[in-house]
N, C-alpha and C positions, 0 to 999 in steps of 0.2 A: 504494500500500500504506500501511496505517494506521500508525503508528509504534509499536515493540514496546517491551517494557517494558525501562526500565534495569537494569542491575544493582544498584542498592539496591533498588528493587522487588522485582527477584526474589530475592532475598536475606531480602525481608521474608517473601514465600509461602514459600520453602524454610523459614524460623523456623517459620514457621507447621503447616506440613507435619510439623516432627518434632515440634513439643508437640502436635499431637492425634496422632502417632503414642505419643509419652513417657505420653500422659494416656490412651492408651490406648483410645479412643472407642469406643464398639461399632458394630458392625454393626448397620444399619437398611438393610431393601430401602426404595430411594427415598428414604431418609434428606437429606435439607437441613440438619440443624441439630446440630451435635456434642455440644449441650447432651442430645439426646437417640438420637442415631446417626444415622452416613451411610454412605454403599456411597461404591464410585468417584468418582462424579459427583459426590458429593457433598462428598466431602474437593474435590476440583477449585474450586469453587464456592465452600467457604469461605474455601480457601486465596485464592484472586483477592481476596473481599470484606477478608480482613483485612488486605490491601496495599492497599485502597481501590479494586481496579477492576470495572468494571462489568461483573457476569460474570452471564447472565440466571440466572431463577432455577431453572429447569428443565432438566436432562441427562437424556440418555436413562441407562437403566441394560441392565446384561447381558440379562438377559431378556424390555426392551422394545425392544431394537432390531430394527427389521425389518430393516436391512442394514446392513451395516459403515459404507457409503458417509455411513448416515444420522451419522454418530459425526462423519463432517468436515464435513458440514453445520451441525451444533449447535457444534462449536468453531470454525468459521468466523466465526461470531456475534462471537466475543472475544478469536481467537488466530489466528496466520497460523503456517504449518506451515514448520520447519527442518531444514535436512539434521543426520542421525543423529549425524553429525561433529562439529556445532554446537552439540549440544542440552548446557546446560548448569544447574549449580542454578535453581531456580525454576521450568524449563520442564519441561509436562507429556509425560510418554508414554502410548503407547500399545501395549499386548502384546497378541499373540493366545493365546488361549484356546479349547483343542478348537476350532482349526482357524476362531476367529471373533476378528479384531481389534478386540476389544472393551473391553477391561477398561483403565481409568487411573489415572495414578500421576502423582507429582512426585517431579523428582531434589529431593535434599537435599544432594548435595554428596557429595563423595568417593565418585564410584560406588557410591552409595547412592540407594535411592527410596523413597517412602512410600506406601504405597496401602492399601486396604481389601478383607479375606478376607470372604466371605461363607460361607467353612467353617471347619473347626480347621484351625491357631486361629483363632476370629471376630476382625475388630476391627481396630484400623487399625496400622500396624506400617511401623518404617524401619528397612528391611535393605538389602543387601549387593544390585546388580543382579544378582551373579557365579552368588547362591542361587537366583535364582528359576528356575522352570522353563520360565519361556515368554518367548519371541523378543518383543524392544522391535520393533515395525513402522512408528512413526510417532513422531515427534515437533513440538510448538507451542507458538509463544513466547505469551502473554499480550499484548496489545496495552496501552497505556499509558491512563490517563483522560484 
């Protein structure tokens, strides 16, 4: 197994996770770039680059996934998966959504996560895990550079 990120690492994605939550980012389907909006995947993706790790450029998003199964494939690429118990700031989740474990997020700390609506409210946002509606089903650490 590859070696998972440290705790300043993820310390730096969680930073990172709640300023484009603070700054409010919009919502872009397939969005990559917060300059001009992301979905899930794509906060995911920033959040890794801006703690310097190599996180490929491409996630699948809600609506391109042909199976769930494909979601652990694509984080395979950059993160090795931890038990629920474990999962702490910096490492990503995963919730299901109408019944499709699809949708990603990063904890921010204090049972808190950041993630990106693609309804109201649009836009990327760090709250409370306790609010949301949908069951966390998976969680993965970031592997290190």
């Amino acid at each position: 197994m590859s070696r998972q990120a440290d705790a300043d690492t993820r310390a730096r994605i969680a930073a990172a996770a709640r300023g484009y939550a603070a700054a409010r980012v919009p919502f872009r389907r397939q969005g990559r770039d917060p300059r001009f909006g992301i979905d899930c995947g794509g906060l995911v993706k920033a959040c890794g680059w801006a703690a310097g790790l190599p996180v490929p450029n491409a996630l699948p998003t809600y609506r391109s996934v042909p199976a769930p199964s494909f979601i652990d494939e694509e984080l395979a690429r950059f993160a090795d998966p931890v038990p629920l118990a474990e999962a702490d700031e910096g490492d990503i989740v995963r919730f299901e959504v109408h019944g499709r474990p699809v949708h990603l997020g990063i904890l921010t700390g204090g049972g808190r996560v950041a993630h990106v609506l693609g309804v109201a409210p649009r836009g990327t946002h760090d709250e409370a895990l306790s609010t949301l509606p949908w069951p966390v089903v998976a969680a993965y650490r970031f592997r290190s550079a």
